[in-house]
N, C-alpha and C positions, 0 to 999 in steps of 0.2 A: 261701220254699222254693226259688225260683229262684239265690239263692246258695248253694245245700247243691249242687246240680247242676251244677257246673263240671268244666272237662274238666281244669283241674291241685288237687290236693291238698296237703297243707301238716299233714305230721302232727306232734301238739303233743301232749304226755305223758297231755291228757285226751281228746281226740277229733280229728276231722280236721275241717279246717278248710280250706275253700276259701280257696285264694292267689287267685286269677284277678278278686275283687271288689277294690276299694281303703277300702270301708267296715267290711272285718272287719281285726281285727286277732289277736294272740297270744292275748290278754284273754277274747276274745269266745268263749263257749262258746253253743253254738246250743241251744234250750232242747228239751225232749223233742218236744215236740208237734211242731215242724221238724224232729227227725229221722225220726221217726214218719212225718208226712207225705212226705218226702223218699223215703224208703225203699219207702215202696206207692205212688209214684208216680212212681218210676224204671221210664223203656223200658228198660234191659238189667241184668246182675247188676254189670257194673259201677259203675253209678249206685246201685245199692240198697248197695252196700258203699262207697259213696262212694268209689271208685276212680277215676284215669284210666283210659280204656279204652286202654291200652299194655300190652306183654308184663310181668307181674308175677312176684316169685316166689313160692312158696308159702308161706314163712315169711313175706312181706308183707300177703299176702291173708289169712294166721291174725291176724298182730298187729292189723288195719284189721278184721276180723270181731270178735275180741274188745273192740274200743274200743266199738265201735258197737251189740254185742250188747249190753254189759255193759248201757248208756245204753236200749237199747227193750226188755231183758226185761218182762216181765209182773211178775213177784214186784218189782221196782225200779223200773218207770214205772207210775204210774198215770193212762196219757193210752190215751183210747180208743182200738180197733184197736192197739194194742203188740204182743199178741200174733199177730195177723198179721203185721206188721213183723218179727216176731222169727222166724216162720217162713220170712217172703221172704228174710230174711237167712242162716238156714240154708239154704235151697234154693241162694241167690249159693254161699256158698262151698262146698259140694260141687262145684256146677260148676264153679269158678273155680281149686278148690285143684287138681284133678288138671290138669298142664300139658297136654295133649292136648284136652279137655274144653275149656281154658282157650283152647287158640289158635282151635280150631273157634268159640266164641263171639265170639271178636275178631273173626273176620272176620265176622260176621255183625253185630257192633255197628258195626263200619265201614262197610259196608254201609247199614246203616240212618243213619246219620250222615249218607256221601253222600249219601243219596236226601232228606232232610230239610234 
C-alpha cells in the first residue's frame, strides 16, 4: 500500500502507477484490494486519486478518476469496502475538479505534508 502512495505518478493506459518506487515497473498492475486499500487510507484527495499533490488540470484529474473508479467500482471489484473507495473517490474529484476548490486543497495538503 505504501507504494500506491507516492508523491510522483506514472500514468499507463490501465492505471496509475507509482514512478518514485524502483520495484514497480510498466507490467505491474497493483491488484484491487491495494487500490481499495490505498484509496480509504489516503490523508488528502489527492492521495485517494492517486495524484501528486501539484496544481492539476481538470481534464487530468477526470482521466486519473476514471482509471481508478473504473478499477474500485462495486459492480466490477469484488474486494470489500469497494464501495466506500468508490465514494472517497467521488468525493476527491468533485473537490479536485473545480480549480478554485482544487488550489484551496493544495494548500492545505501542503500544509499537512510540512508538518508531517
Amino acid at each position: 500500500l505504501k507504494a500506491l502512495k507516492s508523491s510522483r505518478v506514472l500514468l499507463t493506459s490501465e492505471l496509475a502507477l507509482p514512478c518514485s518506487y524502483n520495484s514497480w515497473t510498466m507490467a505491474h498492475k497493483p491488484s484491487a484490494e491495494d487500490l481499495v486499500g490505498a484509496v480509504l487510507q489516503a490523508p488528502n484527495h489527492f492521495d485517494a486519486l492517486l495524484l501528486p499533490a501539484e496544481p492539476t488540470s481538470p481534464r487530468s484529474i477526470r482521466r486519473q478518476y476514471l482509471k481508478v473508479a473504473l478499477a474500485v467500482h462495486p459492480d466490477k471489484c469484488n474486494v470489500h469496502k469497494a464501495g466506500e473507495a468508490f465514494k472517497r473517490l467521488s468525493d476527491a474529484f468533485a473537490v479536485l475538479h473545480n480549480p478554485e476548490s482544487q488550489e484551496a486543497h493544495l494548500r492545505i495538503a501542503k500544509a499537512a505534508q510540512d508538518k508531517g
